[in-house]
C-alpha positions as CSV (number, residue, x, y, z in Angstrom):
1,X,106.1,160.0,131.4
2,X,104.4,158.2,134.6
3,X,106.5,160.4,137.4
4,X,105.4,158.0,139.8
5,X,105.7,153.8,138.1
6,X,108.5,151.3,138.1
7,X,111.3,152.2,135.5
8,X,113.1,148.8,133.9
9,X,115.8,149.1,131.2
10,X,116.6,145.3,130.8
11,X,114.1,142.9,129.9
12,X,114.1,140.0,126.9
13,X,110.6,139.0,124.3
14,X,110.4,136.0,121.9
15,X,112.6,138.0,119.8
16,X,115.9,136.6,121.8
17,X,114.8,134.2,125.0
18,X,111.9,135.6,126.3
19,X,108.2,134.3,125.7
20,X,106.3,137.1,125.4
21,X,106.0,139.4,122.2
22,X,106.9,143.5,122.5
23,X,103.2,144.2,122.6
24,X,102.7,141.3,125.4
25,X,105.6,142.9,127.7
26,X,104.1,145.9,127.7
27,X,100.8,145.0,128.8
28,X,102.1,143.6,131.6
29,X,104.5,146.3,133.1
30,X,101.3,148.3,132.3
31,X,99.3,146.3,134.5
32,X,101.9,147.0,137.4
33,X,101.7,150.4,136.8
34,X,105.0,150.6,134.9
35,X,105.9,154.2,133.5
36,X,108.6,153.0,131.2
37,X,110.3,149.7,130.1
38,X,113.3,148.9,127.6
39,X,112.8,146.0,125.7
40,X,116.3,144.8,124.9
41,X,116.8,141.2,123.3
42,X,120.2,139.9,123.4
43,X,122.0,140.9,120.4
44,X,125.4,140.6,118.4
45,X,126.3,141.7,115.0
46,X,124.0,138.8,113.4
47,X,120.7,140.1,114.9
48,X,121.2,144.0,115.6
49,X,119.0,145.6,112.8
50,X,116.5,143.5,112.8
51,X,115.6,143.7,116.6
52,X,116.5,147.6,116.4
53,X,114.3,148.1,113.3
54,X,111.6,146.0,114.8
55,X,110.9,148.1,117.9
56,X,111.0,151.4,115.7
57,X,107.6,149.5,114.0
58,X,106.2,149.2,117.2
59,X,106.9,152.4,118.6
60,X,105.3,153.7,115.4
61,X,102.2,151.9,115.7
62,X,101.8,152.1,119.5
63,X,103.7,155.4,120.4
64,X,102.7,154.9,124.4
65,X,101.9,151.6,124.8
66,X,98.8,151.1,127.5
67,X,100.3,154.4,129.1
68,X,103.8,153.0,129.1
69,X,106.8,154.5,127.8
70,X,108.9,152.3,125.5
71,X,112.7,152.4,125.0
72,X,114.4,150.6,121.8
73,X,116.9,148.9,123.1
74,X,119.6,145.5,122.9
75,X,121.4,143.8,125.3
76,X,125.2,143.0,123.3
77,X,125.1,139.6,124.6
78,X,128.7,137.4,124.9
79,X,129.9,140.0,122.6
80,X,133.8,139.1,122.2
81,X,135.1,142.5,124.3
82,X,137.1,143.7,121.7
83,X,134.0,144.0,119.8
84,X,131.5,146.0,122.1
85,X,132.4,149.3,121.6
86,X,132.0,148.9,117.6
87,X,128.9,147.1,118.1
88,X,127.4,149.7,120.6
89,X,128.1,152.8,118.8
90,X,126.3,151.1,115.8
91,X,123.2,149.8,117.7
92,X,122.9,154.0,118.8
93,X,123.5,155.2,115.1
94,X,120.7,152.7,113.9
95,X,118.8,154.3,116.8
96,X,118.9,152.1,119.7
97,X,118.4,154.6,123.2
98,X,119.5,151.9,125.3
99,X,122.6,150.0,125.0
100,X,122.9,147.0,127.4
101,X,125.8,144.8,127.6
102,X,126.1,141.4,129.3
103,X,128.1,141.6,132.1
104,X,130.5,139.1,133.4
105,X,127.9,137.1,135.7
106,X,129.2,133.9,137.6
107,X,126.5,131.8,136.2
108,X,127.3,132.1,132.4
109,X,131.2,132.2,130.9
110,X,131.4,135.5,129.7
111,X,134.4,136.6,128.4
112,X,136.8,137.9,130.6
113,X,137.3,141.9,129.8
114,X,133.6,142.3,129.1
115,X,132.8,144.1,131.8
116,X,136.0,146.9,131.2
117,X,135.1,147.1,127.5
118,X,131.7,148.2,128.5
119,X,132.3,150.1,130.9
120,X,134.9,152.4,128.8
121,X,132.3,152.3,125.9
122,X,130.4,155.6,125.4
123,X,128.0,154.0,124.2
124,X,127.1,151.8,126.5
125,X,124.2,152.7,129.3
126,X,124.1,150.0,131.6
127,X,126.0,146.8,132.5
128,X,124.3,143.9,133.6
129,X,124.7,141.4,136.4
130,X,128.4,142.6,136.2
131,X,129.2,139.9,138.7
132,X,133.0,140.5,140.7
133,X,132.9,143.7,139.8
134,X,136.3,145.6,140.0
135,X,137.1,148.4,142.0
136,X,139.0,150.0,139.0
137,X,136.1,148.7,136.8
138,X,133.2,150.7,139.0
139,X,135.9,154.0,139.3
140,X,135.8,153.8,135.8
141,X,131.5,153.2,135.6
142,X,131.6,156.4,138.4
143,X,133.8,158.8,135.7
144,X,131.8,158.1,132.9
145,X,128.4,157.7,134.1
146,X,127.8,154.3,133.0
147,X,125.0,152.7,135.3
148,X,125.4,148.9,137.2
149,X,123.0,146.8,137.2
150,X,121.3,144.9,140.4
151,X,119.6,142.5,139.4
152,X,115.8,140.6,140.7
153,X,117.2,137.4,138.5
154,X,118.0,134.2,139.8
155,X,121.4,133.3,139.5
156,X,123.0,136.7,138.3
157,X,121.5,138.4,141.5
158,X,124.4,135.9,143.6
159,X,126.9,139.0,143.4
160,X,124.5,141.9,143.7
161,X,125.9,142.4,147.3
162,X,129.4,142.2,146.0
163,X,128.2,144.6,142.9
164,X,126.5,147.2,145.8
165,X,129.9,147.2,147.9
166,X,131.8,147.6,145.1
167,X,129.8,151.0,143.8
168,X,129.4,152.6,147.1
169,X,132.6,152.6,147.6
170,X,133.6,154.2,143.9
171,X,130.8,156.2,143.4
172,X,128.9,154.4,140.8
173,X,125.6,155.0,139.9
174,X,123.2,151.5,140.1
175,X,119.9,151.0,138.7
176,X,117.7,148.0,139.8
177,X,116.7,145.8,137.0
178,X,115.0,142.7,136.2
179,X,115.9,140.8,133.5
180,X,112.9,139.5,132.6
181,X,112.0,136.6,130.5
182,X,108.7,135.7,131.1
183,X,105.6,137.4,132.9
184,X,106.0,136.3,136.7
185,X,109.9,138.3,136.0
186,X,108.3,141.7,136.2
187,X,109.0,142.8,139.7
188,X,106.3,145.4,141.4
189,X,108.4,148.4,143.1
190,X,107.6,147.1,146.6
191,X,110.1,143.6,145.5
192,X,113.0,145.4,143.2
193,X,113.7,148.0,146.3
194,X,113.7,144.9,148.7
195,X,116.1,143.1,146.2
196,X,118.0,146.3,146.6
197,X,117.4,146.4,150.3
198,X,118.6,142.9,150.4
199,X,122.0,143.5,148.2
200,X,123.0,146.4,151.1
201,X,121.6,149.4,149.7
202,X,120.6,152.2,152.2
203,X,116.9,154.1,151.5
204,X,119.2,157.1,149.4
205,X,120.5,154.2,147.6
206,X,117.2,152.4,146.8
207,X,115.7,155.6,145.8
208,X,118.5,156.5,143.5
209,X,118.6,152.7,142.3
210,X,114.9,152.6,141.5
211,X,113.5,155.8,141.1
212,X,116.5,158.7,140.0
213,X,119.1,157.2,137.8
214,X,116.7,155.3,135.6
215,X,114.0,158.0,135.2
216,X,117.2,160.5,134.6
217,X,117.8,158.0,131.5
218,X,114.0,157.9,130.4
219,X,113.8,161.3,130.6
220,X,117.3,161.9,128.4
221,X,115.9,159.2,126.0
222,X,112.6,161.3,125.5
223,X,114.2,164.8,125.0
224,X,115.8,163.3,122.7
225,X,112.9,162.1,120.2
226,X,111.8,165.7,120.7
């Protein structure tokens, strides 16, 4: 792996709502000087082979895409809660390496309890845009290792500072990601660590946001194919 690119673990292709195919995603974060990226479509029981399976074909046929690392990977998306654990612990036994789930964000109604169900899901890696985070729910995130998400997208990035305070103050780990859809979503590392910057987070914080805890996932993720 790139020691020294941008790490993203949240990002969307044609395959859910994004615009661009796998291939086409990866160019791009190449062309930013990406070292890794997760592609992971939004995904409930309906969908989860097929995007899973799909990735594993492209991994095979491009093992290191233009010099970037890919990650198979879903995002469980309005996944009732009672449901995500289930549905995580089969997206990782038909070999996704990163499980997202879609937080509880103030600009979509997510269930309520989506954001504890993840959170208390081992299989879970990250929780997006988790919105009014709990203090209980981030204590929770800090004992298990789970990562929250602050977020470069518009509209889920309203509550990053909330999401920021919120870790600090339990301990939880936060990774900087971007949700993208489309090209112009990428961010370059100068604008995720000012998003970060701009959500509260000291230069330890930024770093660990941006450059530790993801890469300490990439790396895991790696290992583990070998």
């Amino acid at each position: 792996m790139n020691n020294t690119g941008r790490i993203d673990l949240h990002t969307h292709t044609f395959r859910s709502d994004g615009v661009l195919l796998p291939s086409e995603m990866l160019r791009h974060a190449a062309v930013l000087g990406y070292a890794a990226l997760a592609i992971t479509d939004h995904a409930d029981a309906s969908n989860l082979d097929e995007l899973i399976a799909a990735l594993q074909r492209l991994l095979a046929a491009q093992p290191r895409s233009y010099g970037v690392d890919l990650l198979i990977g879903v995002e469980l998306t309005h996944v009732e809660p009672g449901s995500i654990a289930p549905l995580a612990a089969r997206a990782k036994q038909l070999g996704a390496e990163v499980v997202v789930v879609h937080g509880e964000t103030i600009v979509e109604p997510v269930a309520p309890g989506a954001n504890r169900a993840a959170i208390e899901s081992p299989d879970v890696d990250v929780l997006a845009h988790p919105g009014f985070l709990t203090a209980e729910e981030a204590r929770l995130a800090a004992q298990r290792g789970c990562l929250m998400e602050i977020t470069t997208r518009k509209g889920h990035s309203l509550t990053n500072g909330h999401v920021a305070r919120i870790c600090r103050e339990a301990g939880a780990a936060m990774v900087v990601n971007s949700d993208s859809h489309e090209p112009h979503d990428l961010p370059s590392f100068a604008f995720a660590r000012q998003v970060a910057a701009g959500a509260g987070l000291s230069e330890a914080e930024i770093e660990a946001a941006t450059v530790t805890h993801p890469r300490a996932l990439v790396q895991r993720v790696l290992a583990a194919r070998h």
